[in-house]
ZAKELUM-459715 format. One line per field, with one value per residue (C-alpha): residue number from 1; residue in three letters; x, y, z. Coordinates in pm, 1 decimal, padded with zeros to 6 digits. Each point is the difference from the previous one (the first is absolute). Layout:
BEGIN
pos	(NUM  ...)
code	(ala  ...)
x	(X  ...)
y	(Y  ...)
z	(Z  ...)
// end
This chain:
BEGIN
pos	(1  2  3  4  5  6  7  8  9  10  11  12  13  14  15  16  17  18  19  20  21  22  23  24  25  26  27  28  29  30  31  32  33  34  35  36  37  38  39  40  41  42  43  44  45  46  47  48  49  50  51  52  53  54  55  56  57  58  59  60  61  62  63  64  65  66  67  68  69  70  71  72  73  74  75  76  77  78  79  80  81  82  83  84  85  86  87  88  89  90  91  92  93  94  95  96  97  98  99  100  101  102  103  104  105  106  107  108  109  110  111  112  113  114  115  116  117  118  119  120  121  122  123  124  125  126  127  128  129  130  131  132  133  134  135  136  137  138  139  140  141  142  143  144  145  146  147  148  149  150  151  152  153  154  155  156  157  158  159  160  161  162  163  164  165  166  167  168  169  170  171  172  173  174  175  176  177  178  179  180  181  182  183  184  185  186  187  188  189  190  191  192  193  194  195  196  197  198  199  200  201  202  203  204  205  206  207  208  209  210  211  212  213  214  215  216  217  218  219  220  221  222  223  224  225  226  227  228  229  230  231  232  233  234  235  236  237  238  239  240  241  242  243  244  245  246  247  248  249  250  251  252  253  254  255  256  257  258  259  260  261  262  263  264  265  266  267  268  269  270  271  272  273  274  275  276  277  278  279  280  281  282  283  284  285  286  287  288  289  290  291  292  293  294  295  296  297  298  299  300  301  302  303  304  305  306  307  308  309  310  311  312  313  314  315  316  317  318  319  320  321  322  323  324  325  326  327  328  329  330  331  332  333  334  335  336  337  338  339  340  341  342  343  344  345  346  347  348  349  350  351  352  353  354  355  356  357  358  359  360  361  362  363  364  365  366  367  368  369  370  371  372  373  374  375  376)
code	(unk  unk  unk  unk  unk  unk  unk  unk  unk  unk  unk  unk  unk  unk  unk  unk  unk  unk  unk  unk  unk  unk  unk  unk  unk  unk  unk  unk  unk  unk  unk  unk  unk  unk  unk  unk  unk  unk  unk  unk  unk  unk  unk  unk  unk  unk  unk  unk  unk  unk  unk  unk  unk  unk  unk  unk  unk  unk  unk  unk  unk  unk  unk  unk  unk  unk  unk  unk  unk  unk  unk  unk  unk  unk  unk  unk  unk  unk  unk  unk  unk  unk  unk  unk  unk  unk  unk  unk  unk  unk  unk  unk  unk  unk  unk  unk  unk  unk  unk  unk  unk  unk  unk  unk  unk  unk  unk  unk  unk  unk  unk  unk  unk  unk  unk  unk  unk  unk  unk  unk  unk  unk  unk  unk  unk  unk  unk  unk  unk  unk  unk  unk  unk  unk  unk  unk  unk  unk  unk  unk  unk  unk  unk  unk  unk  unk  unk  unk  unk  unk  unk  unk  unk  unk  unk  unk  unk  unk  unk  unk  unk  unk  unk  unk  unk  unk  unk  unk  unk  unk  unk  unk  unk  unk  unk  unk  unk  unk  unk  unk  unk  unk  unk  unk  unk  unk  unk  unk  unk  unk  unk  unk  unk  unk  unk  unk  unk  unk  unk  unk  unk  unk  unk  unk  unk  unk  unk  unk  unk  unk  unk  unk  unk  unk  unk  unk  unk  unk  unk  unk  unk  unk  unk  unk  unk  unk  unk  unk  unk  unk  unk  unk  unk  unk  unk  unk  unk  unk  unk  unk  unk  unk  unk  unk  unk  unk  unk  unk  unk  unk  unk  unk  unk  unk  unk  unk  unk  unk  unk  unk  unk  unk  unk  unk  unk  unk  unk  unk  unk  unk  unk  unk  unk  unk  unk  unk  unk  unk  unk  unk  unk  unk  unk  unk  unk  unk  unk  unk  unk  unk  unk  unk  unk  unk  unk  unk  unk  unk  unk  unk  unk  unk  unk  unk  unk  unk  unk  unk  unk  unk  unk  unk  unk  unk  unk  unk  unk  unk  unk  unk  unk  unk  unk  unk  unk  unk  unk  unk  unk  unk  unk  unk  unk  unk  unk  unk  unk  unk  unk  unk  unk  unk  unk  unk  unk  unk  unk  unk  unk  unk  unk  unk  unk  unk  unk  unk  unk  unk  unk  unk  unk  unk  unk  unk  unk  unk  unk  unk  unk  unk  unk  unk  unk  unk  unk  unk)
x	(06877.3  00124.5  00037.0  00219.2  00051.7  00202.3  00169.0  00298.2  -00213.3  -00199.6  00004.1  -00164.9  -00046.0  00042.9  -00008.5  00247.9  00211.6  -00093.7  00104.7  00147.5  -00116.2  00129.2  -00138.6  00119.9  00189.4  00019.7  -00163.9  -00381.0  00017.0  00271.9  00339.0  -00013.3  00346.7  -00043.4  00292.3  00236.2  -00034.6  00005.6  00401.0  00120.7  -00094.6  00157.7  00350.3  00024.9  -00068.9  00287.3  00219.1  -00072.8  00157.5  00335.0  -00020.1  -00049.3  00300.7  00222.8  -00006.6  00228.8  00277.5  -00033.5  00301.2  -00021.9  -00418.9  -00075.8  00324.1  -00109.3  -00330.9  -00022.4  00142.8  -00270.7  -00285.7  00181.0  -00087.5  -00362.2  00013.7  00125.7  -00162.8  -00343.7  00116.8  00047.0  -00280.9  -00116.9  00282.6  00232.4  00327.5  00297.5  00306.1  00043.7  00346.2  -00141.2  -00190.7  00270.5  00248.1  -00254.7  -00176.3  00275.1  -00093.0  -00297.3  -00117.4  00057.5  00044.8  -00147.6  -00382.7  -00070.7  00263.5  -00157.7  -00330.4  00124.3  00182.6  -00347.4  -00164.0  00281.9  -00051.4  -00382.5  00036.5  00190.8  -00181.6  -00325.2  00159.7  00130.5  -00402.1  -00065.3  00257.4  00018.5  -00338.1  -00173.7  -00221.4  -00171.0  00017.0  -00250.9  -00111.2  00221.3  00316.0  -00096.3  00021.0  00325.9  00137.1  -00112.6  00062.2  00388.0  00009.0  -00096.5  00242.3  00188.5  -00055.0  -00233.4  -00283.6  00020.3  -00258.9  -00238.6  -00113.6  00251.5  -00164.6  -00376.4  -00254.2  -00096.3  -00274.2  00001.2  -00094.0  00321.5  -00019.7  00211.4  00003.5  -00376.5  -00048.7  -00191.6  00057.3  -00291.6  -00063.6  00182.7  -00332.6  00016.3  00386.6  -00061.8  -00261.3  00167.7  00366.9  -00230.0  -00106.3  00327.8  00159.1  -00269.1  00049.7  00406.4  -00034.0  -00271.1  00015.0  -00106.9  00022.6  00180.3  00402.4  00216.1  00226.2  -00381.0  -00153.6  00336.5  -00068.4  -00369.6  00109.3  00209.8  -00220.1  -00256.1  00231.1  00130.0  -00400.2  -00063.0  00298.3  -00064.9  00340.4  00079.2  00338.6  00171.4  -00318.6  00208.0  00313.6  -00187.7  -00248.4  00337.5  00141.3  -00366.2  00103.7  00300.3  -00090.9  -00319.3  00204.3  00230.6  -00273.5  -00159.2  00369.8  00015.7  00329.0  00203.0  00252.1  -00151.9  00307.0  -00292.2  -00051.9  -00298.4  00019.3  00272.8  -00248.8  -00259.1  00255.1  00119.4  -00368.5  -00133.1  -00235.2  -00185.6  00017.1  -00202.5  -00227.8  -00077.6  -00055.4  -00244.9  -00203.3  -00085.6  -00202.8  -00095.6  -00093.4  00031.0  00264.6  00169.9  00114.8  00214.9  00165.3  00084.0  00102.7  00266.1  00049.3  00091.0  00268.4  00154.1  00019.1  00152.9  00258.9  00113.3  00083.9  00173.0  00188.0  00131.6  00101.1  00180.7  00204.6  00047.5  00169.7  00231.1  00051.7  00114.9  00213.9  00152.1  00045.0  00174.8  00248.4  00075.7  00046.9  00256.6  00193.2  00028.5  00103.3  00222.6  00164.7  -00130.1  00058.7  00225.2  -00271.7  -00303.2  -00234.8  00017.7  -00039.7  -00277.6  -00157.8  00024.6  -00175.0  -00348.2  00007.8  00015.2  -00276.9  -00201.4  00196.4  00144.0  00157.4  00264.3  00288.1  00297.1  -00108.9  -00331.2  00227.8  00245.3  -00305.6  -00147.4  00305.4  00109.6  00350.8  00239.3  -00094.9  00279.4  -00020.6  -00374.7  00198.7  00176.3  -00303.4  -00224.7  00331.5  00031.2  -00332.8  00038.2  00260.9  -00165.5  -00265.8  -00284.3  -00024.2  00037.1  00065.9  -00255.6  00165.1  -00028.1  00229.7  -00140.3  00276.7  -00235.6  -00001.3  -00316.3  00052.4  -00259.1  -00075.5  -00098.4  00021.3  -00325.4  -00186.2  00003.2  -00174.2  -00269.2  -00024.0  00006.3  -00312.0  00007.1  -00197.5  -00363.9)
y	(05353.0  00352.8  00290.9  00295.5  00040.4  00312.6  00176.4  -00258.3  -00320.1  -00188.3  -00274.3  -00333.2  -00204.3  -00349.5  -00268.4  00137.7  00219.3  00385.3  00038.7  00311.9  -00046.3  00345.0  00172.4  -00049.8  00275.5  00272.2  00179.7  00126.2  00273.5  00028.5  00187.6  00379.4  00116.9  00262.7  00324.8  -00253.2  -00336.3  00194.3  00186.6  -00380.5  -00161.6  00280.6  -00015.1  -00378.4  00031.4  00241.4  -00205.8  -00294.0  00174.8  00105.9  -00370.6  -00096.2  00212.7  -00066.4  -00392.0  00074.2  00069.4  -00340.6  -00186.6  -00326.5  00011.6  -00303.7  -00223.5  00142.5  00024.2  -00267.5  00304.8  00243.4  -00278.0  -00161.6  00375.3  -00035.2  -00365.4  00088.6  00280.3  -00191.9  -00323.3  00247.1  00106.9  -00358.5  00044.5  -00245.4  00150.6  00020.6  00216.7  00089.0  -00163.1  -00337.8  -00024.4  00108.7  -00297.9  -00250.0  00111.4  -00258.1  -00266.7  -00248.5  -00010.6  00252.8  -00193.7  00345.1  -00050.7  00366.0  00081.7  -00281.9  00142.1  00353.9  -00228.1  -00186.5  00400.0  00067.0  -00338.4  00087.7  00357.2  -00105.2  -00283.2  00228.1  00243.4  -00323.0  -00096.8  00325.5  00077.4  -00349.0  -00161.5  00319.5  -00051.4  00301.3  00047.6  -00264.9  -00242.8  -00271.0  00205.5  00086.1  -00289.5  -00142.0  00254.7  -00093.1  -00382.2  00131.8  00230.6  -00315.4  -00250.7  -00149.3  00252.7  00028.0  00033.2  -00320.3  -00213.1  00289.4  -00096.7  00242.2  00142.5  -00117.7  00227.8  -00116.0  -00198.3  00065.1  00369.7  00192.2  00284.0  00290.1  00215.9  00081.6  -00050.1  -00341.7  00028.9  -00173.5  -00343.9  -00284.0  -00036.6  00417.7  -00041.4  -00083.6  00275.9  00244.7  -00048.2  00013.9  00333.3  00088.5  -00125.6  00166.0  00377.8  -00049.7  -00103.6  00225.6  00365.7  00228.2  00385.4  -00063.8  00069.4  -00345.3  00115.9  00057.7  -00375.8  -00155.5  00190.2  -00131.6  -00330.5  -00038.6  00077.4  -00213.5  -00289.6  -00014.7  00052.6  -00316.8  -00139.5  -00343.0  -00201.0  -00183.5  00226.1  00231.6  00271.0  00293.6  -00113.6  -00093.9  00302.1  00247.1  -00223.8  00113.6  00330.8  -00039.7  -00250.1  00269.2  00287.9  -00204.5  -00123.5  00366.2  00121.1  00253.0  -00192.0  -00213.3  -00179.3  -00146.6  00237.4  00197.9  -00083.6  00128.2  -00254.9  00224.7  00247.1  -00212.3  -00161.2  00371.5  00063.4  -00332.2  00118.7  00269.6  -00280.4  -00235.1  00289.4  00087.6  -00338.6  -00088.8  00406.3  -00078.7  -00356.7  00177.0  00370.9  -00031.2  00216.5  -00045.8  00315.5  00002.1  -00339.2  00134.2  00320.3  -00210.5  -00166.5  00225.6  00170.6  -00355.9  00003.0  00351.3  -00098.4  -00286.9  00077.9  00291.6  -00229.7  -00169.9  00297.8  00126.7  -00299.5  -00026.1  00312.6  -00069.4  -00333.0  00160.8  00250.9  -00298.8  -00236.0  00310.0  00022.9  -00349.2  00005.2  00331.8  -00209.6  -00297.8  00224.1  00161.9  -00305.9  -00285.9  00061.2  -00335.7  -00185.0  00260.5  -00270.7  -00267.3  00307.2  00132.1  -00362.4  -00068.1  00348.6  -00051.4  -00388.2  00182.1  00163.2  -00328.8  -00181.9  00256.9  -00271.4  -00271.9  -00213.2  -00024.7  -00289.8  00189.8  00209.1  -00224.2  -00164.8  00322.2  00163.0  -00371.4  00020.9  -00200.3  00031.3  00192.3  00279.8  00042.4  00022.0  00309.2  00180.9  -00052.7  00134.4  00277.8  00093.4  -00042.8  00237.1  00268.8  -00049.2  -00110.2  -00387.0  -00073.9  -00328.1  -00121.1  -00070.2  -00374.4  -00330.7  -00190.3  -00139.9  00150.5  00375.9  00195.2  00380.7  00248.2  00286.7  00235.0  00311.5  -00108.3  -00217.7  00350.9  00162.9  -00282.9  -00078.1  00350.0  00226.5  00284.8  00330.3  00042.2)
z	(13212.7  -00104.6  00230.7  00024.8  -00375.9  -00075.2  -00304.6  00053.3  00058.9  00213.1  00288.4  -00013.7  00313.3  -00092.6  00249.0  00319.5  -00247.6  -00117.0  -00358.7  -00123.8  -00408.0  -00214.2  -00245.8  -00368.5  -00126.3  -00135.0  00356.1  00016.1  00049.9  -00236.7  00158.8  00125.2  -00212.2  00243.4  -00042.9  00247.2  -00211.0  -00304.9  00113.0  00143.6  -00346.6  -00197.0  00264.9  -00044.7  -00362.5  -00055.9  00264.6  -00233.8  -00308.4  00200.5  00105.1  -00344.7  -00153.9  00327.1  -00110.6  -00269.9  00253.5  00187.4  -00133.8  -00172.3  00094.0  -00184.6  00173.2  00368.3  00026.0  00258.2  00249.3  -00050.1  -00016.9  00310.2  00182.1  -00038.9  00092.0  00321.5  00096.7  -00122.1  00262.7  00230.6  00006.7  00140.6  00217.3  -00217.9  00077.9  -00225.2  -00128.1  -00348.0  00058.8  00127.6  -00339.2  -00225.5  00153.6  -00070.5  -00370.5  -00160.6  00165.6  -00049.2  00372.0  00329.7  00309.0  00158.7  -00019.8  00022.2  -00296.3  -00200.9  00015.4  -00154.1  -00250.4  -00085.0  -00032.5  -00215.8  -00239.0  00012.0  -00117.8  -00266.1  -00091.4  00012.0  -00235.5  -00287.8  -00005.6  -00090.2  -00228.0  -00157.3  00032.9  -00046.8  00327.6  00119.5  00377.4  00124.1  00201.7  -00133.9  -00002.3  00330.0  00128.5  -00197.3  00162.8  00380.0  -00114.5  -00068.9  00332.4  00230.5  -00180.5  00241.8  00305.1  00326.7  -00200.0  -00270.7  00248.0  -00023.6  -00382.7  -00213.1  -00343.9  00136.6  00147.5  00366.6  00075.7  00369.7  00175.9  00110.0  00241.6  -00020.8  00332.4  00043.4  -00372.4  -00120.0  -00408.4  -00215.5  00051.7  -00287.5  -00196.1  -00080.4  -00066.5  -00446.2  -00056.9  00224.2  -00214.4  -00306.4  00078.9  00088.0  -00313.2  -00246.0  00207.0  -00060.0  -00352.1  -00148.9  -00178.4  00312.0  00056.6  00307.2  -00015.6  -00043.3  00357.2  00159.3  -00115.1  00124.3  00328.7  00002.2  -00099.4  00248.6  00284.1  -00146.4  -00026.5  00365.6  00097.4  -00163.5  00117.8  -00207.9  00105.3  00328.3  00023.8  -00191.6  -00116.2  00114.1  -00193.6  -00345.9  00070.9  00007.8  -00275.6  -00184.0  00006.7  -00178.7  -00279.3  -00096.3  00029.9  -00277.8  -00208.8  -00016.4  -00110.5  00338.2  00026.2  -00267.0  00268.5  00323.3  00233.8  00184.0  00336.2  00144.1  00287.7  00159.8  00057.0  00139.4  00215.4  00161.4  00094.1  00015.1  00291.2  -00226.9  -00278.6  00199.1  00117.7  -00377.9  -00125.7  00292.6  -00004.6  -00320.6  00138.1  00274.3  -00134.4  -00376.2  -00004.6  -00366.4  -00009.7  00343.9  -00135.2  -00358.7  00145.8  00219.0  -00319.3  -00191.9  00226.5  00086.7  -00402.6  -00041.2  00297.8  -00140.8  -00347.6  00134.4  00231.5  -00295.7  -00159.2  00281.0  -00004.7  -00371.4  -00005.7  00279.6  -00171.8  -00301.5  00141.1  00260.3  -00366.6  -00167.5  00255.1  -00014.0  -00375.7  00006.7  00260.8  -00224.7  -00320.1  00227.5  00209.8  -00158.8  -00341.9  -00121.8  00110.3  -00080.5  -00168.5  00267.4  00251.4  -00154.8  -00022.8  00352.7  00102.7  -00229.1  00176.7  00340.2  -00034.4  -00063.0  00225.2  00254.7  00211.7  -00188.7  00071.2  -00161.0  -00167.3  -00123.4  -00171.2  -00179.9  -00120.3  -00150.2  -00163.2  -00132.5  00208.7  00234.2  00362.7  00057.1  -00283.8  00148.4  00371.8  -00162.5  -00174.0  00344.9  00200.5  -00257.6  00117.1  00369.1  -00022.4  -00184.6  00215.0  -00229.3  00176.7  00400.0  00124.5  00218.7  00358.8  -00032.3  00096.7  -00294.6  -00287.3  -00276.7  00125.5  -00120.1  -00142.6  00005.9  -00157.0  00280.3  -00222.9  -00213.3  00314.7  00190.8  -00240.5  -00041.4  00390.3  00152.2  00044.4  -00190.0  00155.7  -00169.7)
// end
């Protein structure tokens, strides 16, 4: 039985449960780009192409790219209150498993991002149901979630605060839908359709865990495939994570009012914020980097190469051992002792207060920059 239908969708009382079911997409009534919507899509727009040309000063982008996708993995678990430090994650991406469950789990968003971005790039999938859900199938390996049926759509209801998304049986037309509005030619914008797509996704909410995650994850793999962005370093998760009251608000006014606009509107500014974020800090990243290098042509010139090698590794891997390093520049354990003191005492590495034989070194310089918050 139907009742209460509306511009976003309607509910459906089946058995003890009331369905919310949405709409398919694009909205009907179609969007107001009222004068508001119309100045937030041109800002993030323009903040897009500053993002786009500040790229070109993140050192070594395609050896640390891990970092910046490691940002919007944490800000995303966050979000679902799956705490972490940037720091935690970068002292376990070598190794096969974290014995922190929470770390693991931005390590899995990491490794599904990724793996995401190789089926589209390599396979030549479109963004669709069945990368969708090699992409869950990847997030849930091995974590909290891997008993709650990882890369397969639920076949049980789920309830999400007051919110009872469609029942299993809608789940395949509903995705269909979804899938056809991402993937055909439409007047709307490419930023707006990953906005609308989004919204729609965590509506339907078709997994047993992890919809928020994959549904932010969305954003990003559209906003690639529609070539907004060519490297996957935005994090718009950092926004929604700062006002993560107002993001829930959106996301349920537009079930409950059909508000589109107020949710693209929010959108749209946690776009604009974000890339700007990131070129904030790949300025001060460049400036920091160029002051490393004049030290090294100054001070560490007799061994300039090995010097300069170790600096483009830090920022992929801004915490090593000594070990780490003798293994990277090909040395003796003790000519990689004298490069990593070299650095210590020009005050490019710290040594991490710890009693352990293998010592860590990190470079607080760069993990500033990434970790601090940076005025809007």
């Amino acid at each position: 039985m139907k009742k209460h239908s509306s511009r976003s969708g309607h509910y459906e009382q089946i058995g003890e449960h009331n369905y919310f079911i949405p709409a398919p997409l694009p909205p009907n009534p179609v969007l107001d780009f009222d004068g508001d919507l119309l100045e937030l899509y041109g800002d993030a727009m323009q903040s897009l192409g500053k993002f786009m040309e500040a790229q070109t000063r993140i050192p070594s982008k395609r050896r640390f790219l891990d970092v910046y996708i490691a940002k919007e993995a944490i800000y995303s678990s966050q979000i679902e209150n799956i705490n972490t430090t940037l720091t935690q994650v970068l002292e376990y991406k070598s190794k096969e498993k974290s014995e922190n469950k929470n770390v693991q789990e931005v390590l899995n968003y990491i490794d599904a991002l990724h793996y995401g971005i190789k089926l589209m790039h390599e396979k030549n999938l479109p963004v669709s149901s069945r990368l969708i859900r090699e992409c869950h199938k990847k997030l849930l390996s091995g974590v909290r979630g891997e008993s709650k049926m990882p890369g397969n759509y639920r076949k049980v209801p789920v309830f999400v605060g007051n919110l009872v998304p469609p029942p299993a049986h809608y789940l395949e037309n509903l995705i269909n839908d979804l899938e056809k509005f991402i993937n055909e030619s439409s007047a709307l914008p490419a930023l707006i359709k990953a906005g609308l797509s989004h919204v729609q996704f965590e509506t339907i909410h078709p997994f047993l865990d992890g919809n928020g995650r994959i549904g932010r994850l969305l954003i990003v793999l559209m906003m690639m495939d529609s070539g907004l962005i060519n490297e996957p370093v935005l994090y718009p998760s950092f926004f929604f994570m700062k006002y993560r009251s107002e993001y829930y608000d959106r996301l349920d006014a537009v079930r409950l009012k059909g508000d589109y606009e107020g949710w693209i509107k929010y959108f749209l500014r946690g776009i604009k914020v974000s890339a700007e974020d990131i070129v904030k800090r790949a300025w001060a990243i460049d400036a920091m980097l160029k002051e490393c290098h004049a030290v090294i042509d100054s001070d560490l010139s007799r061994v300039r190469k090995n010097a300069v090698h170790l600096l483009e590794q830090l920022c992929h891997t801004p915490l090593m051992s000594i070990n780490d390093v003798a293994e990277l520049i090909g040395s003796t354990y003790k000519t990689a002792q004298k490069l990593v003191g070299f650095f210590v005492d020009h005050e490019i590495l710290q040594q991490e207060d710890s009693k352990q034989r293998n010592k860590m070194y990190r470079f607080n310089k760069y993990l500033d920059i990434l970790e601090r918050e940076f005025a809007e």
